[in-house]
Wavefront OBJ file of the C-alpha trace (Angstrom):
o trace
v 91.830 74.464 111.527
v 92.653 77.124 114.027
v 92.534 79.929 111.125
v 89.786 78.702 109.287
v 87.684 78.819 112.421
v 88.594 82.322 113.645
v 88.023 83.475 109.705
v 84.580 82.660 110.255
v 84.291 84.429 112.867
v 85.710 88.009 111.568
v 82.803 88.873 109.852
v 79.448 91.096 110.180
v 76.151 90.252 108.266
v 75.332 93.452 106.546
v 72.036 93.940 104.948
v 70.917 91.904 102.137
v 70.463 94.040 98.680
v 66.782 94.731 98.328
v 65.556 94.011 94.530
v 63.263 96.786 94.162
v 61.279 97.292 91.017
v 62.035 100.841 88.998
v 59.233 103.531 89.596
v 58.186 102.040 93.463
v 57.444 104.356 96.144
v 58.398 104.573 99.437
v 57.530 106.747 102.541
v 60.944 107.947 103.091
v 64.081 107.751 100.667
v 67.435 107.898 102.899
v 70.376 108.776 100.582
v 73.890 107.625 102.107
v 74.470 104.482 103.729
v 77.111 106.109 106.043
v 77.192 107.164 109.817
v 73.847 109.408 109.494
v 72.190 107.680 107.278
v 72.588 104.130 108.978
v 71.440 105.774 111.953
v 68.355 107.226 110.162
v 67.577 104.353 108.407
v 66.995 102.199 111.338
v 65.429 104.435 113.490
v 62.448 104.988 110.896
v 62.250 101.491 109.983
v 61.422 101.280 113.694
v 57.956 102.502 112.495
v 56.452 99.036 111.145
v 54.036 100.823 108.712
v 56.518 103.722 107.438
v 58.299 102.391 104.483
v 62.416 103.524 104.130
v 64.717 102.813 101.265
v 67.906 103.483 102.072
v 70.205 104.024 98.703
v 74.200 103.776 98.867
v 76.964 104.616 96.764
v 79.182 101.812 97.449
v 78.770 98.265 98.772
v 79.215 96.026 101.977
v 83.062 97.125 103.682
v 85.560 94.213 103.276
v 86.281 92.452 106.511
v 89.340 94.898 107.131
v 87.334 97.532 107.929
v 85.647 95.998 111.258
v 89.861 95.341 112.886
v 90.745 98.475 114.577
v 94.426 97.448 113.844
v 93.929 98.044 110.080
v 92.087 101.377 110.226
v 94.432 102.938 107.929
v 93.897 100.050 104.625
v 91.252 101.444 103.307
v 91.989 104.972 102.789
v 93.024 105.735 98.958
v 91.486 102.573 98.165
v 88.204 101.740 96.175
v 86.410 101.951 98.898
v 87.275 105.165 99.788
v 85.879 108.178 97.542
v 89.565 109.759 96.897
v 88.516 113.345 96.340
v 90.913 115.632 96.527
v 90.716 119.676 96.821
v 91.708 122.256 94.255
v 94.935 123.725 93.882
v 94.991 127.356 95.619
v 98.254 127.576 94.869
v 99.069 129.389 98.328
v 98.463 126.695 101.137
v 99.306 122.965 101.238
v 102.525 123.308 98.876
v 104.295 120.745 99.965
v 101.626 118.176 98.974
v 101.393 116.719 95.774
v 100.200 119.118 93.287
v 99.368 121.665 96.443
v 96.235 119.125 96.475
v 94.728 117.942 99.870
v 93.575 114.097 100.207
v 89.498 113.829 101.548
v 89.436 110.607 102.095
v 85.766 109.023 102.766
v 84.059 105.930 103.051
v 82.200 104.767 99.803
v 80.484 101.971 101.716
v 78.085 100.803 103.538
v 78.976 102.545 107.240
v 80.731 105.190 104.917
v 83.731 107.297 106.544
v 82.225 105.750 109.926
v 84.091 102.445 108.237
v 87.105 103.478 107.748
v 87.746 106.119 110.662
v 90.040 106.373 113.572
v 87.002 105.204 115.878
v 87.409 108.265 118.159
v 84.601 108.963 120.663
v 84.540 112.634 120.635
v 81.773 115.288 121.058
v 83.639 118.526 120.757
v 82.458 121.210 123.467
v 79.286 122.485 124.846
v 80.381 125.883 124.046
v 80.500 124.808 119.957
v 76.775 124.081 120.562
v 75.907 126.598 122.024
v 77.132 128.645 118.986
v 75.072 126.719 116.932
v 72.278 127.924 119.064
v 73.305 131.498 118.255
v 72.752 130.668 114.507
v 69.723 128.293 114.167
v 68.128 128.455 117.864
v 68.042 126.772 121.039
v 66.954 122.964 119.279
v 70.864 123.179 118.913
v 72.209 124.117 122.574
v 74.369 121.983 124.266
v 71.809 121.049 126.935
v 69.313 119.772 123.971
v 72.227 117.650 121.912
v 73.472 116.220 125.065
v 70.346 113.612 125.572
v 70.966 112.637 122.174
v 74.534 111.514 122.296
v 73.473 109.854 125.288
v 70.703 108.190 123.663
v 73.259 106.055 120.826
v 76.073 105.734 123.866
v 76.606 103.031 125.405
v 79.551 103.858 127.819
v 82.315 100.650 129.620
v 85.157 102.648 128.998
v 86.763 101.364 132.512
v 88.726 104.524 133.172
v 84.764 106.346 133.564
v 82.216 104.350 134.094
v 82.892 104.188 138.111
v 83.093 108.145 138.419
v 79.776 109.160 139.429
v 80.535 113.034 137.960
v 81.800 112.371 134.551
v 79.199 109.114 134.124
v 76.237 111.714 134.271
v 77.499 113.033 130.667
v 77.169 109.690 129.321
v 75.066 107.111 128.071
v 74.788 103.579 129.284
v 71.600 102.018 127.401
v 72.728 102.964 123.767
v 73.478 100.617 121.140
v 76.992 101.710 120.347
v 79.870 100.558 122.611
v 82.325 103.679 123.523
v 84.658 101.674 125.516
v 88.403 101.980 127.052
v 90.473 99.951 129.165
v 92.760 101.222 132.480
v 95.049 99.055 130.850
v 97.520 101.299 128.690
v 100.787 100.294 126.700
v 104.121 101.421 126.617
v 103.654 103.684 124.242
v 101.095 105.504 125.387
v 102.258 105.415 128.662
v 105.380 107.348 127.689
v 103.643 109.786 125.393
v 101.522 110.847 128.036
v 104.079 111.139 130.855
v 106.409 113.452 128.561
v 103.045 115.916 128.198
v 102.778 116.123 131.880
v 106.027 117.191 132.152
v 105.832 119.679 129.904
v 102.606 120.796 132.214
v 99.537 119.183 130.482
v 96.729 117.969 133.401
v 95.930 114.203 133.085
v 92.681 114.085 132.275
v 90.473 110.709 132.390
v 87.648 111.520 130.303
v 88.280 113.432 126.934
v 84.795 114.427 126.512
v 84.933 116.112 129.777
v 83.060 119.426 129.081
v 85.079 120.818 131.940
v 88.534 120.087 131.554
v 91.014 119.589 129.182
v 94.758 118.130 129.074
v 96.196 115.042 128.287
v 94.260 111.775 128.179
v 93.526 108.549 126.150
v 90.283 108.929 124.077
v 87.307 106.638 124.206
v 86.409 104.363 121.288
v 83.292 102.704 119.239
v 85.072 99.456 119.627
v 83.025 96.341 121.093
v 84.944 93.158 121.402
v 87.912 93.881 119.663
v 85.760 94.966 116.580
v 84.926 98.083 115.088
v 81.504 99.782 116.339
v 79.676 101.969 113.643
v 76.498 103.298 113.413
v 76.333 100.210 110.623
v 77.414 97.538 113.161
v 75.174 98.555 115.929
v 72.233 99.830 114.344
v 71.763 99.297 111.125
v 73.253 95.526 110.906
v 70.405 95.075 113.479
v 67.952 96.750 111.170
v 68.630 94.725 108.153
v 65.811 92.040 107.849
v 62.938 94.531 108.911
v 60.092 94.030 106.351
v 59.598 97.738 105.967
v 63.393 98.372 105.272
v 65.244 98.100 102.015
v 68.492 98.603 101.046
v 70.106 99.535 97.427
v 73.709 99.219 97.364
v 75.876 100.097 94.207
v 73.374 102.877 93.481
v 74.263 106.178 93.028
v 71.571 108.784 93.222
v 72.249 111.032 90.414
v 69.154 113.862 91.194
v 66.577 114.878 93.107
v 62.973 114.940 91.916
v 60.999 117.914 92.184
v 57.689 118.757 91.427
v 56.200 122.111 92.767
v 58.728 122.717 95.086
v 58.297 119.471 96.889
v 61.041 116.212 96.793
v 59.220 113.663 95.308
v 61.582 110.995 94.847
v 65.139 110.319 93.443
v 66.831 109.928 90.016
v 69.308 106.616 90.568
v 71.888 104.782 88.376
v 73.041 100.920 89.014
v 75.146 99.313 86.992
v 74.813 102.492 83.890
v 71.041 102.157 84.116
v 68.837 104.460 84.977
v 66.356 104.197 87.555
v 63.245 106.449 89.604
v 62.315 105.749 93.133
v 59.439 108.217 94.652
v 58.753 109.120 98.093
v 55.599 109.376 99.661
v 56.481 111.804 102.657
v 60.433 112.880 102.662
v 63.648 112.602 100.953
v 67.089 112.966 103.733
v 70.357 113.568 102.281
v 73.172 111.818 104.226
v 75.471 111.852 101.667
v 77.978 114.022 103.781
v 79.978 117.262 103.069
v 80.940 117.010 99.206
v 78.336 115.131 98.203
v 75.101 116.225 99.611
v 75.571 119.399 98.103
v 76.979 117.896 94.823
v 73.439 116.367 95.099
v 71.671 119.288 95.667
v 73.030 121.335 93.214
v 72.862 118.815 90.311
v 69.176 119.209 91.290
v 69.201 123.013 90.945
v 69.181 123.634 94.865
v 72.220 125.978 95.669
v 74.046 129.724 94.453
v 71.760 131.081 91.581
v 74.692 132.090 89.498
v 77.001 128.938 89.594
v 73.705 126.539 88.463
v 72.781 128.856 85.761
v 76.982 128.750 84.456
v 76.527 125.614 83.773
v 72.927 125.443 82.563
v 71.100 123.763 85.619
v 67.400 125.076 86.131
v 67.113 126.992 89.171
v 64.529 125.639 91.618
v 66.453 127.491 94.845
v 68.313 130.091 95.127
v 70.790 129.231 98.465
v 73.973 128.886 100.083
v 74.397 125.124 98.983
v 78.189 124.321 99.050
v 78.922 127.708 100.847
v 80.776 127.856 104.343
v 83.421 125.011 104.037
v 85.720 123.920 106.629
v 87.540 121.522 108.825
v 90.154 121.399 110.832
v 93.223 122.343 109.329
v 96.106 119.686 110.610
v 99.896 120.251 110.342
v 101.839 116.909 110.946
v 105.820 117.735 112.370
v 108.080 114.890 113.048
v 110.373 113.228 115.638
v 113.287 110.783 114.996
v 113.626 108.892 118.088
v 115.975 105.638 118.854
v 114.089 102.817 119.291
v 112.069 101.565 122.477
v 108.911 103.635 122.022
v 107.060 101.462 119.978
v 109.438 98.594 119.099
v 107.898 95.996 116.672
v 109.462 92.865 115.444
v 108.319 90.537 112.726
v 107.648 87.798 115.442
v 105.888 90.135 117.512
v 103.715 91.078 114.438
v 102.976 87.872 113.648
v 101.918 86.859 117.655
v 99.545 89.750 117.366
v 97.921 88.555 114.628
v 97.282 85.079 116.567
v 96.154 87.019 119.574
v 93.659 88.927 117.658
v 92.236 86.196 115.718
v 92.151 83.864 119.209
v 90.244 86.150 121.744
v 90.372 89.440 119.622
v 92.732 91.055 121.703
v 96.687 92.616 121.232
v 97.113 95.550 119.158
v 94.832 94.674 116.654
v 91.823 95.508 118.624
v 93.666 98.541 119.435
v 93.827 102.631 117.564
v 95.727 104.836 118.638
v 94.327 107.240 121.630
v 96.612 109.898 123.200
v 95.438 113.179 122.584
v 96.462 116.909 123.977
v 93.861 119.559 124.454
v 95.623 123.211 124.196
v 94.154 126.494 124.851
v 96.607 128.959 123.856
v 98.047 131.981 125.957
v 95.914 134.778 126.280
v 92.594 132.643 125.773
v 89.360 133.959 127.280
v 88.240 130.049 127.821
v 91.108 128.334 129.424
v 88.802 125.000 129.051
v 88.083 125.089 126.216
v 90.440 123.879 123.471
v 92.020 126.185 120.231
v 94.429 123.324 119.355
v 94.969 119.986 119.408
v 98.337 117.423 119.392
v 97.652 113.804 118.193
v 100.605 111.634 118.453
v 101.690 108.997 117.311
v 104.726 105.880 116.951
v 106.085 104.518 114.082
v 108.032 101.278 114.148
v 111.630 101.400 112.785
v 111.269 99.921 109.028
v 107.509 100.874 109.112
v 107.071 101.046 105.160
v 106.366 104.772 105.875
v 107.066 105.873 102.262
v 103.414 104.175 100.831
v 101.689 105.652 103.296
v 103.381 109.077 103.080
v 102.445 109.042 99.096
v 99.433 108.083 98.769
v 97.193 108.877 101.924
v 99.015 112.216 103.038
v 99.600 113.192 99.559
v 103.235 114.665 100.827
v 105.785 115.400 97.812
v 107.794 112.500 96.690
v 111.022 114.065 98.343
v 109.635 114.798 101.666
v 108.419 111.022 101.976
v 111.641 109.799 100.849
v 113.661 111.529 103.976
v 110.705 111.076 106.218
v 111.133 106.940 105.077
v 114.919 107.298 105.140
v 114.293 108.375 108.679
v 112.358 105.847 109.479
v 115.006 103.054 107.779
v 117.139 103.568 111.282
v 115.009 105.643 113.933
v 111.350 105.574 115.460
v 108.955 108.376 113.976
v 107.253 110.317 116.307
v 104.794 112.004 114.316
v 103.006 114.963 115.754
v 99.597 116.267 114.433
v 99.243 119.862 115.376
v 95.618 120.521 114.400
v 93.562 124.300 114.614
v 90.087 122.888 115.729
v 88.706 126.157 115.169
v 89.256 127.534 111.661
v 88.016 131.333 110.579
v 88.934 130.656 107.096
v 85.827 129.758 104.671
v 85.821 127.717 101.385
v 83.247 126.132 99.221
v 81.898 123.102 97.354
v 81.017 123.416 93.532
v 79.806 121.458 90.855
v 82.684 120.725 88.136
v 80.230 119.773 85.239
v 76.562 118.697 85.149
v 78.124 114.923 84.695
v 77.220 112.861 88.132
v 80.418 111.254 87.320
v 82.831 113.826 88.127
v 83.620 114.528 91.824
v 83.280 118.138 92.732
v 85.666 120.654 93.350
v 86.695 121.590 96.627
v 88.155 124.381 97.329
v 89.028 124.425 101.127
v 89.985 128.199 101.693
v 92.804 127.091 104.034
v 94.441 129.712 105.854
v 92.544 132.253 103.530
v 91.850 134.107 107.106
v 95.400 134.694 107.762
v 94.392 134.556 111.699
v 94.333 130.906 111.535
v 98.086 130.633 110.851
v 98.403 132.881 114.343
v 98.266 130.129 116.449
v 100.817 127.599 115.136
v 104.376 128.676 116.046
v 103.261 128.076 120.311
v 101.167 125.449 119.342
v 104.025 123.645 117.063
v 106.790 124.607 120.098
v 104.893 122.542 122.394
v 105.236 119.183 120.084
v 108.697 120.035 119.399
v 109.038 120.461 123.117
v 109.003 117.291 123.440
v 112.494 116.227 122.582
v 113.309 118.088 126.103
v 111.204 116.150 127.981
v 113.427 113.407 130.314
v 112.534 110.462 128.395
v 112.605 111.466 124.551
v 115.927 113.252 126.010
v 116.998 109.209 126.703
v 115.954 108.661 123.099
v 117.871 110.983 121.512
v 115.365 112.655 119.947
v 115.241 115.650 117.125
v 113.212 117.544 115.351
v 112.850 116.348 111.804
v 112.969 118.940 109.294
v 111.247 118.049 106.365
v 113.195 121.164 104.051
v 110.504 122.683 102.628
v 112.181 125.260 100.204
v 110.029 128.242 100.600
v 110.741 128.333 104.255
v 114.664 127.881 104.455
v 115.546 131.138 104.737
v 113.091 131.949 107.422
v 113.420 132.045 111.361
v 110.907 131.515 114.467
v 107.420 132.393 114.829
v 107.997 133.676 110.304
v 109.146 129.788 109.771
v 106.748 127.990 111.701
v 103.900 129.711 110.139
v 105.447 129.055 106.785
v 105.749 125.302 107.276
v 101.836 125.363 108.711
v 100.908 126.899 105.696
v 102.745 124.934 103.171
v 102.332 121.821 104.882
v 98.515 121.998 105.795
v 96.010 119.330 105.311
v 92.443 118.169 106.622
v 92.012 116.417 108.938
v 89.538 114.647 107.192
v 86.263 116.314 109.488
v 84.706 119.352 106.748
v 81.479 120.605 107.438
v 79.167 123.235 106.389
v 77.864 122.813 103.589
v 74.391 122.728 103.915
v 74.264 124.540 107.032
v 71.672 125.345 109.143
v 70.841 129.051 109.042
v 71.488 128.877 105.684
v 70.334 126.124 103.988
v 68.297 124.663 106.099
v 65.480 125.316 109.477
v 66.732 123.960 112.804
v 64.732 121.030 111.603
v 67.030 120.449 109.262
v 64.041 121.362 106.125
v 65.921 122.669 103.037
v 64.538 126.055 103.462
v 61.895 126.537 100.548
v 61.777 122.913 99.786
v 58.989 120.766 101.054
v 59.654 116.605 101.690
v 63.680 117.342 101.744
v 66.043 117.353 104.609
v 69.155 117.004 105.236
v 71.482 115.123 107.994
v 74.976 115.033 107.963
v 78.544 116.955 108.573
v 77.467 119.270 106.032
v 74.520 121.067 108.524
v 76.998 121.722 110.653
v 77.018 125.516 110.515
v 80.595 125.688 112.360
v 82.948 122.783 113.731
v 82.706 121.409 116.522
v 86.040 121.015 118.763
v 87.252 117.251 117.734
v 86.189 114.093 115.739
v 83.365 114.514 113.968
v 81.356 111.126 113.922
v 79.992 111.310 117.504
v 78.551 114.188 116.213
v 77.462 113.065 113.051
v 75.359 110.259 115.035
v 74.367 112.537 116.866
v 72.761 114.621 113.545
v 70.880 112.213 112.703
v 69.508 110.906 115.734
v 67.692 114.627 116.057
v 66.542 114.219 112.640
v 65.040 110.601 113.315
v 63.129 112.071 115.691
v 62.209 115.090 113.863
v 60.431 112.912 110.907
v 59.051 110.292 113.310
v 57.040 113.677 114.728
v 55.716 114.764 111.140
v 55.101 111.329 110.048
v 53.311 110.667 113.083
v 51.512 114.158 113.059
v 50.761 113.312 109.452
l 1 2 3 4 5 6 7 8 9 10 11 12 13 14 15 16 17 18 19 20 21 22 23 24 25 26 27 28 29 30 31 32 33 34 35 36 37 38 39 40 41 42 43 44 45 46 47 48 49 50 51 52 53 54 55 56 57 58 59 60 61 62 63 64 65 66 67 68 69 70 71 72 73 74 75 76 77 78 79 80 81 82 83 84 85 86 87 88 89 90 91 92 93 94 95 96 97 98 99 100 101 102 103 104 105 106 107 108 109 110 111 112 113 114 115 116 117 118 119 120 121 122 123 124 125 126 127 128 129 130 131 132 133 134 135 136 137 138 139 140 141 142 143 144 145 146 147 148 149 150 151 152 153 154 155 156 157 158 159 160 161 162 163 164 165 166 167 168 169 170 171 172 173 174 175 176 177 178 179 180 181 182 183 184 185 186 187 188 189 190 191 192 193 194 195 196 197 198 199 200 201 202 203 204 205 206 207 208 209 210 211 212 213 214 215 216 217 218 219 220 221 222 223 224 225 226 227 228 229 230 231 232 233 234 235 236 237 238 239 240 241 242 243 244 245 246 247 248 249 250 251 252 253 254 255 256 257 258 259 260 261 262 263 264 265 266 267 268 269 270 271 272 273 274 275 276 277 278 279 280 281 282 283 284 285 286 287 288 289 290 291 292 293 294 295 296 297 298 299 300 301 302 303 304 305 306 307 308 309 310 311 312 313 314 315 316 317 318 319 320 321 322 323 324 325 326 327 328 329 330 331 332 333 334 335 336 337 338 339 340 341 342 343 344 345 346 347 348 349 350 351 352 353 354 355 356 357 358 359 360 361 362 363 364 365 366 367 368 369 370 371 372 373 374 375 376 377 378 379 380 381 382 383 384 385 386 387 388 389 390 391 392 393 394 395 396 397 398 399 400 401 402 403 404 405 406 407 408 409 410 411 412 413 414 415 416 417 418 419 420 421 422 423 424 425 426 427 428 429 430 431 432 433 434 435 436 437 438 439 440 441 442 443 444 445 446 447 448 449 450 451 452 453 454 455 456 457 458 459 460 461 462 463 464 465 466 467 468 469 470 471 472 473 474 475 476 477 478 479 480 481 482 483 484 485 486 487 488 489 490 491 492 493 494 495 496 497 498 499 500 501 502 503 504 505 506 507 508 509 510 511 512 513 514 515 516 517 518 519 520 521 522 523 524 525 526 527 528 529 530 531 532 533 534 535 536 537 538 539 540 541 542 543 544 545 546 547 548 549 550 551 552 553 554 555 556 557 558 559 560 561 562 563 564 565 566 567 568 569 570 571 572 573 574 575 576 577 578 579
């Protein structure tokens, strides 16, 4: 009776399927169910006479998706998109097929359902380089209110300081919470960074100060918080509001330069919905411009290769990146994050009963480093995410199919793991120069596009690594991982054996190198689009995602994201209002 009950209660009502008759008309077609478009879909349903249908890919997220504790299920799963980059054969080696994973949510809530739930903003000084590109609508001072406006801050370890609570936001309809409780793991992760020099710091989106600290989450009650939870779940039985799922918009219609509507197929059928006033693509860094170009929007000479009508002639698919993340490994006896099967099992009880134990928990240590020599000490080049691993963890699955690592290096990094803790450190550049691009494989909708990241293709990105890998492997000298007998784990990547130093870490950063699952770009203001996020030469069509990100910001992404589209909200609200 006990786990019936509690099943009833792990559970979200998402919003119903609308039945909506081929060839109807809307005021505004939202493409994307994910973070930005959940976010833009409810705020312009606010408006009781503007019509929004709201069109995604996928459909509702299985119940997984809203337990912190099993943030990691649905990645390489159907509801996941599973692209994967192209071969460059010069970076990312040691992966399968020198092919990067991308995972992202193809769901309702998108990536924002399957992500680590990390509340970060990056810094003001990545905004205000936006504002170099586009204009001052982009500055940190303007984006600020806006994060503010979605936030709604009880992180404990904050919400008391009077100084860091003025950079947050405490009306917002999604939680970004955090407990002064902490757990042994943590606690010890943390403590060995401090003695290797790192400042505690209390608030990771301090704009002022970086270090060592526990990130925030978009967790309420034990649960997952997404833009889909908080805002659009609320959204759902508005009478101006409807919502397509298992619909996958193929084209955009154009007449006379102007979006006039969408080309959509459900279930192999094909369907036309028009808009009234605007089309927004929220269909996020591949597929937005997948989307555009299929629609003849994007580089003159790639559309006409493959015999697509040029209505635009733009950067569409143009300035790729992301953060590029190298993940090194610890052995460590066990005590750091020690797990039993009756432990497991009294989680799960815990969880279930008051929603509370390490299933309502991610993981939230991060390390903020700005390398020697930097000309802003607070402001981040690098980051360290760490993390524990359970003796007998079932590492290899993982290892295979999410990472995408060679079949040999999972094997010792699961033979490893058979008798010793992992400690596994993600050294991530959250700055990239290097530049790739998005492109269109065939005119078919059905084939995912190629991606070909660039990594490392600006050979100073690779500068950074060896002191920024020395400082995770530094930590086998701090006093406690010294009482663990830890080690270094190396993973034996051939083409750096023979190699020594500052020569061998760069060669493992290069062959190793993945994302980090945040590209951007791709559609960028500057551009692609005006700093009202209007595809430039294109009248009714926006778009609002991480693709109009004209350069990264410094962490997470879906704060960000939100962010995105709660600008853009308020852009159309002022033209359909003016209108």
């Amino acid at each position: 009776e006990f786990f019936a009950a509690t099943q009833c209660l792990l559970g979200e009502s998402w919003p119903p399927h609308s039945n909506v008759p081929n060839g109807s008309s809307y005021d505004v077609i939202v493409v994307g169910g994910g973070s930005a478009g959940a976010v833009l879909a409810a705020r312009l349903s606010e408006l009781s006479r503007v019509s929004v249908l709201l069109i995604e890919a996928g459909g509702d997220p299985p119940h997984d998706s809203i337990v912190p504790g099993f943030k990691d299920v649905l990645k390489a799963s159907p509801y996941d998109w599973n692209f994967t980059t192209v071969n460059d054969e010069f970076s990312s080696q040691a992966l399968q097929g020198g092919s990067q994973g991308q995972p992202r949510g193809k769901m309702l809530g998108g990536s924002g359902s399957l992500n680590d739930m990390v509340y970060a903003r990056g810094f003001p000084a990545d905004y205000d380089e936006w504002g170099d590109i586009i204009g001052e609508e982009w500055t940190w001072d303007k984006v600020l209110p806006y994060f503010k406006k979605t936030e709604h801050l009880t992180d404990e370890r904050i919400v008391d300081d009077l100084k860091l609570a003025e950079y947050h936001g405490f009306g917002g309809e999604m939680e970004v919470s955090g407990k002064n409780e902490s757990t042994h793991t943590t606690d010890r992760l943390i403590e060995a960074f401090q003695e290797l020099g790192f400042h505690l710091v209390k608030d990771m989106t301090n704009p002022k100060k970086i270090g060592v600290g526990r990130f925030s989450h978009n967790i309420k009650d034990g649960q997952r918080q997404s833009s889909l939870t908080a805002l659009l779940n609320k959204a759902g039985n508005r009478k101006n509001l409807f919502v397509l799922k298992e619909s996958q918009v193929i084209k955009v219609l154009l007449e006379n330069n102007t979006a006039i509507g969408v080309q959509v197929v459900i279930e192999n059928e094909e369907y036309h919905y028009y808009a009234n006033k605007e089309v927004i693509l929220s269909s996020g860094a591949f597929n937005s411009p997948k989307l555009m170009m299929l629609s003849g929007i994007g580089p003159k000479k790639h559309l006409e290769e493959l015999g697509i009508e040029v209505i635009r002639d733009l950067a569409v698919g143009e300035n790729l990146h992301d953060h590029v993340m190298v993940l090194t490994y610890l052995a460590a006896d066990n005590g750091t994050c020690f797990s039993d099967e009756q432990s497991k099992y009294l989680d799960a009880i815990k969880y279930l009963y008051d929603r509370s134990g390490s299933f309502a928990r991610t993981t939230d240590v991060g390390v903020y480093i700005s390398l020697s020599g930097s000309q802003q000490p607070n402001v981040p080049d690098f980051a360290i995410y760490p993390t524990c691993s359970p003796i007998g963890r079932n590492f290899y699955t993982g290892c295979l199919n999410v990472l995408r690592f060679k079949k040999e290096i999972c094997e010792k990094l699961h033979a490893e793991n058979m008798e010793r803790e992992l400690i596994t450190l993600a050294v991530v550049n959250l700055k990239p120069k290097s530049r790739g691009q998005v492109r269109l494989k065939s005119t078919d909708y059905l084939d995912p596009p190629l991606i070909h990241t660039g990594t490392f293709s600006d050979p100073r990105d690779l500068e950074g690594y060896p002191e920024a890998m020395e400082v995770a492997w530094a930590l086998v000298n701090t006093s406690y991982f010294q009482s663990k007998n830890a080690r270094v784990i190396d993973l034996d990547i051939e083409e750096c054996g023979a190699l020594e130093g500052d020569s061998k870490a760069k060669c493992i950063a290069r062959c190793s190198a993945m994302s980090a699952w945040h590209s951007v770009g791709t559609c960028a203001l500057g551009s692609v689009l005006d700093a009202q996020l209007r595809v430039h030469g294109v009248r009714g069509l926006r778009v609002a995602d991480a693709s109009v990100m004209p350069s990264i910001i410094r962490g997470n992404s879906n704060a960000p994201v939100v962010m995105i589209a709660e600008r853009a909200a308020d852009f159309i609200k002022q033209t359909l209002r003016a209108n």
